[in-house]
C-alpha positions as a Markdown table, in Angstrom:
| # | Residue | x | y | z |
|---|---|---|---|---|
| 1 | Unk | 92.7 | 98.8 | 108.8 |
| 2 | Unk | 91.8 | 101.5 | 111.6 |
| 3 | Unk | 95.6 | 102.6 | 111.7 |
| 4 | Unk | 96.3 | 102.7 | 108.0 |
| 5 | Unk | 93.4 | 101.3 | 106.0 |
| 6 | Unk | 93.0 | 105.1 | 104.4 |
| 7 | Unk | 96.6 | 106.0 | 103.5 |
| 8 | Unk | 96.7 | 102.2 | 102.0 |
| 9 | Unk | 93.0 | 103.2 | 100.2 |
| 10 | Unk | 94.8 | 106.0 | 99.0 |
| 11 | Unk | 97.6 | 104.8 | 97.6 |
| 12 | Unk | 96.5 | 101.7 | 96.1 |
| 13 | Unk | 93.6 | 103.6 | 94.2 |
| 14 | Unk | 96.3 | 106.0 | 92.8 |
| 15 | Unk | 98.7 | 103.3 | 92.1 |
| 16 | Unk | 96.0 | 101.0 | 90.2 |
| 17 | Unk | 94.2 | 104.5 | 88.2 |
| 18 | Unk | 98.3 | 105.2 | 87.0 |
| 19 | Unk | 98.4 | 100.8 | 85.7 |
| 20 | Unk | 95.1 | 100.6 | 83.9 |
| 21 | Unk | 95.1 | 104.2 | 82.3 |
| 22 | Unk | 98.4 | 103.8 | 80.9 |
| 23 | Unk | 97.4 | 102.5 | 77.7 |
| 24 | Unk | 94.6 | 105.6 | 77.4 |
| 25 | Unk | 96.3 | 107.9 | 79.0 |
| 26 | Unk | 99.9 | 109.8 | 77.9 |
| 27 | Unk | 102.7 | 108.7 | 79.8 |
| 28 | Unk | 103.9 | 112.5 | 80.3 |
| 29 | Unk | 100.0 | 113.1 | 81.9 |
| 30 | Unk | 100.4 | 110.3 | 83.8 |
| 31 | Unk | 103.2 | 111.6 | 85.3 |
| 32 | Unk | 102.0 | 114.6 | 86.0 |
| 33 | Unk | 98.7 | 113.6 | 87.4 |
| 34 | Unk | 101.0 | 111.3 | 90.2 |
| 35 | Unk | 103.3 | 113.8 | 91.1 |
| 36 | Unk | 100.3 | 116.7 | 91.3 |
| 37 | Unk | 98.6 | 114.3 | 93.6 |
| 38 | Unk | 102.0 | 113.8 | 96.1 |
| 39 | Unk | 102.4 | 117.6 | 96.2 |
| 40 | Unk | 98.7 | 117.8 | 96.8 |
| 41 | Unk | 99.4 | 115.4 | 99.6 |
| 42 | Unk | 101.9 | 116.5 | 101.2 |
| 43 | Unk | 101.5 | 120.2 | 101.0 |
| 44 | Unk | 98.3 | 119.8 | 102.7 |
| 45 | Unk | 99.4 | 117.8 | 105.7 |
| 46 | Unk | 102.0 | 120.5 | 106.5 |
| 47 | Unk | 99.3 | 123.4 | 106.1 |
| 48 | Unk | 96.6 | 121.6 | 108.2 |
| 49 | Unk | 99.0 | 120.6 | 110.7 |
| 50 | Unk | 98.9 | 123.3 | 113.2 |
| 51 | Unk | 94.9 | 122.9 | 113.0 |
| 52 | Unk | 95.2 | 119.5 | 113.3 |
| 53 | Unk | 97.0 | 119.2 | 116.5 |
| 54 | Unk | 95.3 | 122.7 | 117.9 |
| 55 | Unk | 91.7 | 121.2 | 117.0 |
| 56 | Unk | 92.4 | 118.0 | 118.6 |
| 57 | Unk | 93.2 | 119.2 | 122.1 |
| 58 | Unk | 90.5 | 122.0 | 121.7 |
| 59 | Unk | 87.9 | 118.7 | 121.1 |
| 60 | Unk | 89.5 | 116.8 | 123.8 |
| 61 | Unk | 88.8 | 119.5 | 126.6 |
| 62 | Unk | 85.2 | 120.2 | 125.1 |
| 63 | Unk | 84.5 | 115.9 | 125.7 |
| 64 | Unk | 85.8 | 116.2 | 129.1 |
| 65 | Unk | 83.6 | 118.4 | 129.8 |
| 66 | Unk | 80.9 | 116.7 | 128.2 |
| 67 | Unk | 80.3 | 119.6 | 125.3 |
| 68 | Unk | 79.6 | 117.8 | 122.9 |
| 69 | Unk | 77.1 | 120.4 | 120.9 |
| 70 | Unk | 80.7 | 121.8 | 120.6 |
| 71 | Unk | 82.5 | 119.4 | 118.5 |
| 72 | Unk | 80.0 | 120.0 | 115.3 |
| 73 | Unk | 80.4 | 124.0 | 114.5 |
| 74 | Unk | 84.3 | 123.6 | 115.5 |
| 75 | Unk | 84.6 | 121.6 | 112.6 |
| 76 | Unk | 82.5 | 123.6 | 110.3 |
| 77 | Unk | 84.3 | 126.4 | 111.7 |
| 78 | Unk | 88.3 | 124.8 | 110.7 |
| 79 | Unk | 86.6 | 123.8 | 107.7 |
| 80 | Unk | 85.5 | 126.7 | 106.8 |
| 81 | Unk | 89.3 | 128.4 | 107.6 |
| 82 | Unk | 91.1 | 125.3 | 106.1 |
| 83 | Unk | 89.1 | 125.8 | 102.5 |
| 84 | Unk | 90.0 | 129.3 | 102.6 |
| 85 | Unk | 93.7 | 128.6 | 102.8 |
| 86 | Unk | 94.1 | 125.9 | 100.7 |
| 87 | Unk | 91.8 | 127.8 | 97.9 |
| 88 | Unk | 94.7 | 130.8 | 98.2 |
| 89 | Unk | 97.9 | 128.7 | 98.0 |
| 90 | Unk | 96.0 | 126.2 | 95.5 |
| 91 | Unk | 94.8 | 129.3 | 93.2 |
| 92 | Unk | 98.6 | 130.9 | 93.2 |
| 93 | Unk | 99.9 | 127.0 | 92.6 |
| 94 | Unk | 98.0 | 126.6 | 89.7 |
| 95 | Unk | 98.5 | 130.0 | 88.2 |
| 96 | Unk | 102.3 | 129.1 | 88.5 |
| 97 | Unk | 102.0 | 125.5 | 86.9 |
| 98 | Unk | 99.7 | 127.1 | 84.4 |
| 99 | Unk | 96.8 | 124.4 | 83.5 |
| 100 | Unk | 93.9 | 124.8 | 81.3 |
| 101 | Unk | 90.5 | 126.2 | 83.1 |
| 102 | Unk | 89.0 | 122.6 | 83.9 |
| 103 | Unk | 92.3 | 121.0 | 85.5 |
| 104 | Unk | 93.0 | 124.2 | 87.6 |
| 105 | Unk | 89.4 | 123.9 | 89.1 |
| 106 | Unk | 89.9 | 120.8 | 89.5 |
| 107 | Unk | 93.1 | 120.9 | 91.3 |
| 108 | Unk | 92.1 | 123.2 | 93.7 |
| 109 | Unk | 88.9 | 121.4 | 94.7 |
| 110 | Unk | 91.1 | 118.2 | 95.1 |
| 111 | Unk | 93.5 | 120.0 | 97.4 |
| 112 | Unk | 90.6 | 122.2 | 99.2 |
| 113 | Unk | 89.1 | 118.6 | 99.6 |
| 114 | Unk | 92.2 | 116.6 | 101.2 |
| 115 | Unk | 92.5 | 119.9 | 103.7 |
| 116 | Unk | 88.7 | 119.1 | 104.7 |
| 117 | Unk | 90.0 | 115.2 | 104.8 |
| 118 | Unk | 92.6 | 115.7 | 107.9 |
| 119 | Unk | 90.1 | 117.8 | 109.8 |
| 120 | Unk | 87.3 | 115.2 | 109.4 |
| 121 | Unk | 89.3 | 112.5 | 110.4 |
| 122 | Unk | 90.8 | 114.1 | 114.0 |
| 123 | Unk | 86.6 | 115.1 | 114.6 |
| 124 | Unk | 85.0 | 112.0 | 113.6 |
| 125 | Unk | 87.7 | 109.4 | 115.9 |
| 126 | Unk | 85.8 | 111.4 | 118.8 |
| 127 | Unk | 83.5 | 109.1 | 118.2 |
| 128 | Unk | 85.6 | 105.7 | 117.7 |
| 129 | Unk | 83.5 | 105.2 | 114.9 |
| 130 | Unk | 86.3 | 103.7 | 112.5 |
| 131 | Unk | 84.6 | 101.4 | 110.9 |
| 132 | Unk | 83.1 | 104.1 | 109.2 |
| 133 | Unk | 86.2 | 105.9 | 108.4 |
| 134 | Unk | 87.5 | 102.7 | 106.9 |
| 135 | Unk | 84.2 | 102.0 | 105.0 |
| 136 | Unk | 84.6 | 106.5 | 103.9 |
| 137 | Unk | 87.7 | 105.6 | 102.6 |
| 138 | Unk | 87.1 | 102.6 | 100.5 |
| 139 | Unk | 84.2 | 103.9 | 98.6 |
| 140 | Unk | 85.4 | 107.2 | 97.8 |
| 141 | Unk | 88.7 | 105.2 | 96.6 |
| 142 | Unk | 86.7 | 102.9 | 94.5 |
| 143 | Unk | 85.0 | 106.2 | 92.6 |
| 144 | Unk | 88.8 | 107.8 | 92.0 |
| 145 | Unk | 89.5 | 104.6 | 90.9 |
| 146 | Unk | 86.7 | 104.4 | 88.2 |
| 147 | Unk | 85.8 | 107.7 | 87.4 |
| 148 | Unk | 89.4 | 108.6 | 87.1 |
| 149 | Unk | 89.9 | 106.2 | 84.6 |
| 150 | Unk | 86.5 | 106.7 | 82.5 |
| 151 | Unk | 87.0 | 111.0 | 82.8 |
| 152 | Unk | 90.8 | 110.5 | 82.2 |
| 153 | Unk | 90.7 | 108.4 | 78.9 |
| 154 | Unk | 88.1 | 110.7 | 77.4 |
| 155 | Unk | 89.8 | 114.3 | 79.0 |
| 156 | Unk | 93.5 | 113.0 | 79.9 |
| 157 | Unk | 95.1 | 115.1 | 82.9 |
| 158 | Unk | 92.0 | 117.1 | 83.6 |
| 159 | Unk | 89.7 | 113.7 | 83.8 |
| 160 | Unk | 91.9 | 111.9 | 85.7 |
| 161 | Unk | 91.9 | 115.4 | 88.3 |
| 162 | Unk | 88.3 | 115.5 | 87.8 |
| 163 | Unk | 88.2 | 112.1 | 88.6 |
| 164 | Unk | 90.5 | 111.4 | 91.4 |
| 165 | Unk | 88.7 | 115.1 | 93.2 |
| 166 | Unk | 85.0 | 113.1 | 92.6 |
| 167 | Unk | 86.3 | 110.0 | 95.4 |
| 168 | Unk | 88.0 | 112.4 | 97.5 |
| 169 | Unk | 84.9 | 114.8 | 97.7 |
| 170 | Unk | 82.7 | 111.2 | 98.2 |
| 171 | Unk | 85.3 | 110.7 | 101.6 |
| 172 | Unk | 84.4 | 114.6 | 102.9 |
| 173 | Unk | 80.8 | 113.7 | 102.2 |
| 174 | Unk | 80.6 | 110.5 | 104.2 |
| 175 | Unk | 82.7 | 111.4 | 107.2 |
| 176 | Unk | 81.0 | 114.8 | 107.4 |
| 177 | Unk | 77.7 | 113.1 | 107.0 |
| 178 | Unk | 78.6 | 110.8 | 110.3 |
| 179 | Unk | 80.2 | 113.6 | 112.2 |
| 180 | Unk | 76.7 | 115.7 | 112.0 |
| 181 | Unk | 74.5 | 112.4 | 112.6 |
| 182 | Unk | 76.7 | 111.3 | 115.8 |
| 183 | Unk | 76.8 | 114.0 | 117.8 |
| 184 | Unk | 74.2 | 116.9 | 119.1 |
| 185 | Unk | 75.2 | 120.4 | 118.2 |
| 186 | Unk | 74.5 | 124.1 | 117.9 |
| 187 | Unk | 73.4 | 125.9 | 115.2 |
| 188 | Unk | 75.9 | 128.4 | 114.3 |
| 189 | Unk | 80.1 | 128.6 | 113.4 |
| 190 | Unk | 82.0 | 128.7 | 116.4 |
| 191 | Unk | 86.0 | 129.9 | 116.3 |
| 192 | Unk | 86.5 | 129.9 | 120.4 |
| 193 | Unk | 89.4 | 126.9 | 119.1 |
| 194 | Unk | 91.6 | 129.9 | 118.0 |
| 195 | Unk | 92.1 | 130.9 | 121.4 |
| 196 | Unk | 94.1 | 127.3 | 121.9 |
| 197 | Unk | 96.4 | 128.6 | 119.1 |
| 198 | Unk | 98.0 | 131.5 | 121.8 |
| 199 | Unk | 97.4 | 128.9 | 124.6 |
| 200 | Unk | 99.1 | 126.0 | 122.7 |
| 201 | Unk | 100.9 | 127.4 | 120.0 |
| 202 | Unk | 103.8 | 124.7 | 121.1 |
| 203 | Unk | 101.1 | 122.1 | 119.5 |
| 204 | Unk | 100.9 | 124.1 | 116.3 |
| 205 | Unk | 104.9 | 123.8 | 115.7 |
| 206 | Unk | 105.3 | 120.3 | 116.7 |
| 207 | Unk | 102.5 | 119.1 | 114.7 |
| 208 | Unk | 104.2 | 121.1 | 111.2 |
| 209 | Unk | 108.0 | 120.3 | 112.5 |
| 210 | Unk | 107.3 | 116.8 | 112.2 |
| 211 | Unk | 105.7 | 116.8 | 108.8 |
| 212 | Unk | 107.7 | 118.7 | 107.8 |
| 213 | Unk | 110.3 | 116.5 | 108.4 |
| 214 | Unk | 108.2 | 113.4 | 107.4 |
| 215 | Unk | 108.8 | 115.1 | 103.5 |
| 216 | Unk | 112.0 | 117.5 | 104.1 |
| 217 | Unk | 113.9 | 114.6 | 102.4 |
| 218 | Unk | 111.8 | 113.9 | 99.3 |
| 219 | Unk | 111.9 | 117.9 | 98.8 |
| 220 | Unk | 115.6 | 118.2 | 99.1 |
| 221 | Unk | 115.9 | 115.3 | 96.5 |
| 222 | Unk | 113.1 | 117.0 | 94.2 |
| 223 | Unk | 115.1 | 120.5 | 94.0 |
| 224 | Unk | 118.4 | 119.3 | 93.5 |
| 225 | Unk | 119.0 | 119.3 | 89.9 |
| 226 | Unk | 121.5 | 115.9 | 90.4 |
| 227 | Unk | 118.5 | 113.9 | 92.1 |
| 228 | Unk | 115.4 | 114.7 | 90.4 |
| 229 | Unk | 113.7 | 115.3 | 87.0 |
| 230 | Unk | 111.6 | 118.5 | 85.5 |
| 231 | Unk | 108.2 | 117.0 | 85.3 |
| 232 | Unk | 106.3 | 119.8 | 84.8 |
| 233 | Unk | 106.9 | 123.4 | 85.7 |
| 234 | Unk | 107.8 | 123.2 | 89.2 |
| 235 | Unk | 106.6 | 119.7 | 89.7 |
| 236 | Unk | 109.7 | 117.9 | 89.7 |
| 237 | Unk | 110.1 | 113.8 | 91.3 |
| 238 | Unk | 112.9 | 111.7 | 91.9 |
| 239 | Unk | 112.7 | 108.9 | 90.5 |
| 240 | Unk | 116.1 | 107.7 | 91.8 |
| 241 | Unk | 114.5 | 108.2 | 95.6 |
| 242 | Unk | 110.7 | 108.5 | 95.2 |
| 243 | Unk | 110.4 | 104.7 | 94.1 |
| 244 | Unk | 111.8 | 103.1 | 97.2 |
| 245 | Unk | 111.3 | 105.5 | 99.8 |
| 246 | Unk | 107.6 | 105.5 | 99.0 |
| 247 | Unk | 107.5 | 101.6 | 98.9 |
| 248 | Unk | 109.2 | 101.1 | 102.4 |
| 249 | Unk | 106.6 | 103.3 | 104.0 |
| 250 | Unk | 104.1 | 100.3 | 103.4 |
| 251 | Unk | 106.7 | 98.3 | 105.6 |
| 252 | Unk | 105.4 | 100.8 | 108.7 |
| 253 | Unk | 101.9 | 99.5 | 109.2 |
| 254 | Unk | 102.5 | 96.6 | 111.7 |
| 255 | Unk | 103.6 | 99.0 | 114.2 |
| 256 | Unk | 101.2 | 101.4 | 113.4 |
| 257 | Unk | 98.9 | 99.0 | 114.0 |
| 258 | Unk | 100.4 | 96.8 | 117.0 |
| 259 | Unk | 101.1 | 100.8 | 118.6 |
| 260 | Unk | 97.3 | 101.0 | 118.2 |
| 261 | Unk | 96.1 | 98.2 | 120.1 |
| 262 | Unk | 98.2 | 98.7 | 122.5 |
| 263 | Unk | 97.8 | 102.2 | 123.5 |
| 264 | Unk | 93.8 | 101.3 | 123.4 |
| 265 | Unk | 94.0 | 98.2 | 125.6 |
| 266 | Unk | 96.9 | 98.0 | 128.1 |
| 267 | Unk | 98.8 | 101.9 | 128.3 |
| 268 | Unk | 96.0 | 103.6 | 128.4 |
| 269 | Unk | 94.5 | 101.6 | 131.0 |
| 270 | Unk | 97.8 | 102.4 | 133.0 |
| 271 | Unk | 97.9 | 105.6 | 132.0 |
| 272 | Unk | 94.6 | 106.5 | 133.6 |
| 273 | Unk | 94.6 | 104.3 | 136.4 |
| 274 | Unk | 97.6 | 106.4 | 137.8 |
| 275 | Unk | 95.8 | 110.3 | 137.0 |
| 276 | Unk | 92.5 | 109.0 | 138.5 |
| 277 | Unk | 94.7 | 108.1 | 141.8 |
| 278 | Unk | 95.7 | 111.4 | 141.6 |
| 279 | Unk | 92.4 | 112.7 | 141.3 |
| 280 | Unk | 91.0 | 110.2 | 144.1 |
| 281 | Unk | 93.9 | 111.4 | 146.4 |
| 282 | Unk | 95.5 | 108.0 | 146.8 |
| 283 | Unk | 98.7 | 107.9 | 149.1 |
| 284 | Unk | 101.8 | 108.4 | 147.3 |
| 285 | Unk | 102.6 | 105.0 | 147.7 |
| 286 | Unk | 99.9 | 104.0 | 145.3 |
| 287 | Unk | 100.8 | 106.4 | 142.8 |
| 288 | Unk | 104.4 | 105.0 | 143.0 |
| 289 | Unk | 102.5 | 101.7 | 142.2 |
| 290 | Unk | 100.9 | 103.3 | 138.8 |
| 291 | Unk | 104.5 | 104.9 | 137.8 |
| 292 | Unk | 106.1 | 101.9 | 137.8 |
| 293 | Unk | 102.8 | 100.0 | 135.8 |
| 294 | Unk | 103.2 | 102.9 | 133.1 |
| 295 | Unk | 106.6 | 102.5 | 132.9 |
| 296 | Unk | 106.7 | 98.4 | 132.9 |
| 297 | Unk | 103.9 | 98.6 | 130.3 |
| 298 | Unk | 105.6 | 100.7 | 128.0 |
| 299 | Unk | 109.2 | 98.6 | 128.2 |
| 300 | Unk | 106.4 | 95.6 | 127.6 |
| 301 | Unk | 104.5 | 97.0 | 124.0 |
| 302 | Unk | 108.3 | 98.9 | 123.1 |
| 303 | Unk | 109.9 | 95.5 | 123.0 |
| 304 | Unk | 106.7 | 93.8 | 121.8 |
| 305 | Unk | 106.8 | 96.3 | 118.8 |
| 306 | Unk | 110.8 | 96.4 | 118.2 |
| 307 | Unk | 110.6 | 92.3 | 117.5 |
| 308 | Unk | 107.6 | 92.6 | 114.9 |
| 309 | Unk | 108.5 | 95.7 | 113.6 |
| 310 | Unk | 112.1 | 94.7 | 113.5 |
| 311 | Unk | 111.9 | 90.9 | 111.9 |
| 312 | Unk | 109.4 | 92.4 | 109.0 |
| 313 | Unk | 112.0 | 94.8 | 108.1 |
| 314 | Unk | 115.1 | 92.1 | 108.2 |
| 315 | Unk | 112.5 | 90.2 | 106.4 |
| 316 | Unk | 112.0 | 93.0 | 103.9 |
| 317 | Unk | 115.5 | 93.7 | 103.3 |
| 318 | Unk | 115.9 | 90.0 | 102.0 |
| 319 | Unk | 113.2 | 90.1 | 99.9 |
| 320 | Unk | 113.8 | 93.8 | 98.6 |
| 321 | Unk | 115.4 | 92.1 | 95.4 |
| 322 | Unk | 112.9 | 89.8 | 94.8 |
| 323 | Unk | 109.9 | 92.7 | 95.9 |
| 324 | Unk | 111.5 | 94.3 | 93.2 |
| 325 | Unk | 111.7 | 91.9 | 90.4 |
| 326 | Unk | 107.9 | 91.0 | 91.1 |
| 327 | Unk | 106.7 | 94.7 | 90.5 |
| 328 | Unk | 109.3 | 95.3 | 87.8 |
| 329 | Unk | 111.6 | 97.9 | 88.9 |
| 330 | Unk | 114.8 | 98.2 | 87.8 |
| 331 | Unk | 117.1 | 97.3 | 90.9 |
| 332 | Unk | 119.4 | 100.2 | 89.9 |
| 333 | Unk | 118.1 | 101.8 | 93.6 |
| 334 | Unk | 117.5 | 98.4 | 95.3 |
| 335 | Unk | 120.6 | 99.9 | 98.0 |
| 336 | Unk | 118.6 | 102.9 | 98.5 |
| 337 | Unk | 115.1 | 100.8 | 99.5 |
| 338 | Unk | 117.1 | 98.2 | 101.6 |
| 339 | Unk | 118.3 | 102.0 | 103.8 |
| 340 | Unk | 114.5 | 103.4 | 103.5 |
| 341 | Unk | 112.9 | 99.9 | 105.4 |
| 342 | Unk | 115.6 | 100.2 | 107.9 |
| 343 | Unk | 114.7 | 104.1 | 107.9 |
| 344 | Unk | 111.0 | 103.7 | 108.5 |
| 345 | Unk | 111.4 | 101.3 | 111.0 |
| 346 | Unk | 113.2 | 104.0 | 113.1 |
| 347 | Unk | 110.3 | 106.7 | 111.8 |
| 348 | Unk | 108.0 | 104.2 | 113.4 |
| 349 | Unk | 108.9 | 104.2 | 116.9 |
| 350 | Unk | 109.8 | 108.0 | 116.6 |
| 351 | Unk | 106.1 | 108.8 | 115.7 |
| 352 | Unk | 105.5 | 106.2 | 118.4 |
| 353 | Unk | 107.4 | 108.2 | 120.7 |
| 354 | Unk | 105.9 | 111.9 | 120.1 |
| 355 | Unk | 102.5 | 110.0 | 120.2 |
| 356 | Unk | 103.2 | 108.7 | 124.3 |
| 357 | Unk | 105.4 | 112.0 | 124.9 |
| 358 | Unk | 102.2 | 114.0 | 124.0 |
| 359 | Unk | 100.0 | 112.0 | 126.6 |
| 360 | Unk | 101.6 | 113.0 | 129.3 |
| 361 | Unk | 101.8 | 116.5 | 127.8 |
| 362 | Unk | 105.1 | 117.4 | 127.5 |
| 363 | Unk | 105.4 | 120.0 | 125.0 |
| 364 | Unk | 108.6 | 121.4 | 125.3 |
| 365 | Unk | 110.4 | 117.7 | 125.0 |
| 366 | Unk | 108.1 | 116.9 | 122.2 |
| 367 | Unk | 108.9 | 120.3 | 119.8 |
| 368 | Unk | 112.3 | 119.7 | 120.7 |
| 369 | Unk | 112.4 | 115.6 | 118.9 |
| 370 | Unk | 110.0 | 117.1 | 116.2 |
| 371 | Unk | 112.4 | 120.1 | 115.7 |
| 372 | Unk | 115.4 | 118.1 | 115.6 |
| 373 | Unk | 113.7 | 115.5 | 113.4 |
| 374 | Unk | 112.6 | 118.3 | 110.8 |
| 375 | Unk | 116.4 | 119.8 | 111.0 |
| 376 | Unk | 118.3 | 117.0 | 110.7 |
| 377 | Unk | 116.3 | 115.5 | 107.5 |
| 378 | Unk | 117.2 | 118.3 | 105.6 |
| 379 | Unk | 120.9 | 118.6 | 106.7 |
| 380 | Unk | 121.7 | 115.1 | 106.5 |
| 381 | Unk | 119.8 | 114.7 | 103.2 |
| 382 | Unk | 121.7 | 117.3 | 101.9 |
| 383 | Unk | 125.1 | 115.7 | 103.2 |
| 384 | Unk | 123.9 | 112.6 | 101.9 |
| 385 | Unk | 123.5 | 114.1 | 98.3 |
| 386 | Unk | 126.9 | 115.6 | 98.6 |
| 387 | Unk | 128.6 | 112.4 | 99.4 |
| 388 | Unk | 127.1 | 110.4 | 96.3 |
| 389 | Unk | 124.7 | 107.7 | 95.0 |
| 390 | Unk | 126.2 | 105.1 | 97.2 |
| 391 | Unk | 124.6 | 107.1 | 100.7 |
| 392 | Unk | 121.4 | 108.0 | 98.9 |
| 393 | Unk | 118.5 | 107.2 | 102.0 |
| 394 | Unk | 120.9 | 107.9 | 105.1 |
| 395 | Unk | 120.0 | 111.3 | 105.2 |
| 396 | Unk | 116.7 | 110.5 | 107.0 |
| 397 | Unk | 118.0 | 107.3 | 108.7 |
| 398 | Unk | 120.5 | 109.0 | 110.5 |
| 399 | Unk | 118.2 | 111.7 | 110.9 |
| 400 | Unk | 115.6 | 109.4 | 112.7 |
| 401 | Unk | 118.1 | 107.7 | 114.9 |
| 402 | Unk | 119.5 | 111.1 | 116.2 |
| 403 | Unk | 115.9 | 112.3 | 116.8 |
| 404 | Unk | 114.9 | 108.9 | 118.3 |
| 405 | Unk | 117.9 | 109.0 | 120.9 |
| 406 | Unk | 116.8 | 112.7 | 121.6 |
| 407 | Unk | 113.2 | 112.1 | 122.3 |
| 408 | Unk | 114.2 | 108.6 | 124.2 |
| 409 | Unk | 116.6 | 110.8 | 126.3 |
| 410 | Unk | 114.3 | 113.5 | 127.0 |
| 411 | Unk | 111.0 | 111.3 | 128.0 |
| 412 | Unk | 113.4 | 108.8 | 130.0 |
| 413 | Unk | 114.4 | 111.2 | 132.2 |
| 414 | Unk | 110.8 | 113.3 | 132.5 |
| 415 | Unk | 109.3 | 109.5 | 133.2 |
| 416 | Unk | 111.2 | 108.2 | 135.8 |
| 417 | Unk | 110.5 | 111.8 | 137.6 |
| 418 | Unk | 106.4 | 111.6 | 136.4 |
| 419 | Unk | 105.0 | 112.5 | 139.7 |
| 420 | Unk | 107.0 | 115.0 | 140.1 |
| 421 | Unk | 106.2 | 116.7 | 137.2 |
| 422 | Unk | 102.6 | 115.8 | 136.9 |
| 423 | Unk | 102.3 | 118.2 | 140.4 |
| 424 | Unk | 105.0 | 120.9 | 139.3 |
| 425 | Unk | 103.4 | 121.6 | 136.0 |
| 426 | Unk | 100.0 | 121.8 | 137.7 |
| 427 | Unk | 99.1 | 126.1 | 138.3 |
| 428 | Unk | 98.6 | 127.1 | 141.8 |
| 429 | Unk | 95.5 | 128.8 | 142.6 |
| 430 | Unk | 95.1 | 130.8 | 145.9 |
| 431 | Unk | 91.5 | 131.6 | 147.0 |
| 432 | Unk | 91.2 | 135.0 | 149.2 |
């Protein structure tokens, strides 16, 4: 639940508002309302990326510190800047797909909204509190869920908007709410987190490289005429790819989760056993000690998270027909989800990867995997295209492999030389 209880919220309020308005609703507007909502989606999550990643590392140096009266008017403050952004591109979006008054409102509060959503979330984990988060996320899904249906059958597209916006602005409320209850602040906007955007700006590209290479395949299928369908001015879906490759993302969650526990019970113990011997100035023999834990730790949770992860995927793949008869899709794709579980499987440990690279701070190795992952998706998706129905979904497996052998590459060879590049990245400073 804390690693993907909201995305799964999310999607299973959307999916359930699209069953039970289908008989009130048009089956044109219900398409549009889905696809709106994906573009809604995953445009925002590559615009607040670089403020995501920035913001985090601001708020982690202001709780080492112990400023916590900082945390509070930091997020106003990329709140604030988010709104502002996603109001321009949302105004000029809607303009272009050219709504009625009510749904272009609408839309633009929705996206503003999920904008506010991703900064919320990265300020209000500060606090560990994920209960909350969960508990945010469940209620403002229940409210899409029922006012999108009661405002949809009575105002169609612009009611189930209206609708959907109502939950989402319920989550901003409630983790906002907590954010300003748990911790002491100051009473004005602070913007001292855009300095971190010169200092890290290596942050602000990996964070958007690697969404953007989470959707560079679903867009490449989208805006090739072949692939995809016009569902309403620019909004156009795949209904060839969207289906499956959607569906096998729900086959990512065990490692998402497993990753989590690990990471806050047995790495992160290692992890800061060996800086704090560092910072005690332990003899390099002990800090030899803690290398080799980190590094016997990791092997440990990897191969712990390759058999689950890797059994519920050969598990998936035998059931993919049957998965498929049960919901009712045609199996006219069934090839193409069998290639996306495999495919998330791989996206899985690569997230896993840019996650542990980042701990130990190495930037350079990290916007390397997320710029080859964001690269190759589109190239290989592209190829994949080119070469016919029968390779549909190997653009982004192949793409994840080749960035998964990258990255593994890259932190192999920085980990078995840790100590020496925990000291040589470390600024010398000579006092007079």
């Amino acid at each position: 639940m804390v690693s993907s209880g909201p995305v799964l919220f999310t999607i299973f309020s959307l999916t359930i508002l699209g069953v039970i308005s289908s008989s009130k609703v048009s089956h044109h507007e219900l398409q549009v309302f889905r696809t709106l909502v994906v573009y809604i989606y995953g445009t925002s999550l590559v615009i607040s990326s670089p403020f995501q990643m920035v913001l985090t590392r601001y708020m982690a140096d202001r709780i080492f510190i112990k400023d916590y009266s900082a945390l509070v008017p930091s997020f106003v403050g990329v709140s604030i800047l988010s709104t502002v952004v996603h109001a321009v591109i949302g105004y000029i979006a809607v303009k272009a797909l050219n709504f009625d008054f009510g749904t272009s409102v609408a839309t633009v509060a929705l996206f503003a909204n999920v904008g506010i959503i991703w900064i919320a979330m990265i300020t209000i984990s500060a606090s560990k509190d994920f209960v909350w988060i969960v508990k945010s996320f469940m209620y403002g899904s229940i409210l899409s869920l029922v006012a999108g249906y009661l405002l949809g059958t009575r105002f169609q597209l612009m009611g189930l908007v209206m609708g959907f916006c109502l939950g989402q602005i319920l989550i901003v409320i409630m983790l906002s709410v907590q954010i300003f209850t748990e911790f002491e602040y100051r009473n004005r906007l602070e913007f001292y987190f855009l300095e971190y955007f010169k200092k890290y700006t290596a942050l602000a590209f990996i964070a958007t490289l690697f969404n953007i290479g989470i959707w560079g395949d679903k867009v490449v299928f989208w805006f090739t005429r072949e692939t995809s369908q016009q569902v309403h001015s620019f909004l156009r879906a795949s209904y060839v790819y969207d289906v499956p490759i959607f569906l096998s993302y729900l086959f990512i969650v065990p490692a998402l989760a497993m990753f989590t526990i690990q990471v806050e019970t047995s790495f992160y113990i290692h992890y800061k056993k060996y800086f704090l011997s560092i910072l005690n100035r332990h003899p390099y023999s002990s800090l030899i000690e803690r290398q080799n834990n980190i590094i016997n730790d990791l092997k440990l949770s990897m191969g712990r998270i390759l058999v689950l992860q890797g059994t519920i995927s050969v598990v998936g793949i035998f059931l993919s027909e049957k998965i498929y008869n049960y919901i009712g899709i045609s199996s006219i794709n069934l090839g193409v989800f069998q290639i996306a579980i495999l495919a998330v499987f791989l996206l899985a440990l690569l997230q896993i990867l840019l996650i542990i690279t980042l701990y130990f701070d190495y930037r350079t190795d990290a916007l390397i995997l997320s710029g080859t992952f964001a690269l190759t998706n589109i190239l290989f998706t592209i190829v994949s295209i080119w070469m016919g129905f029968s390779y549909y979904g190997y653009g982004i497996l192949f793409s994840c492999l080749t960035s998964l052998v990258v990255g593994f590459v890259l932190f192999n060879y920085r980990l078995r030389s840790l100590i020496y590049y925990t000291f040589i990245n470390q600024k010398i400073i000579v006092n007079d």
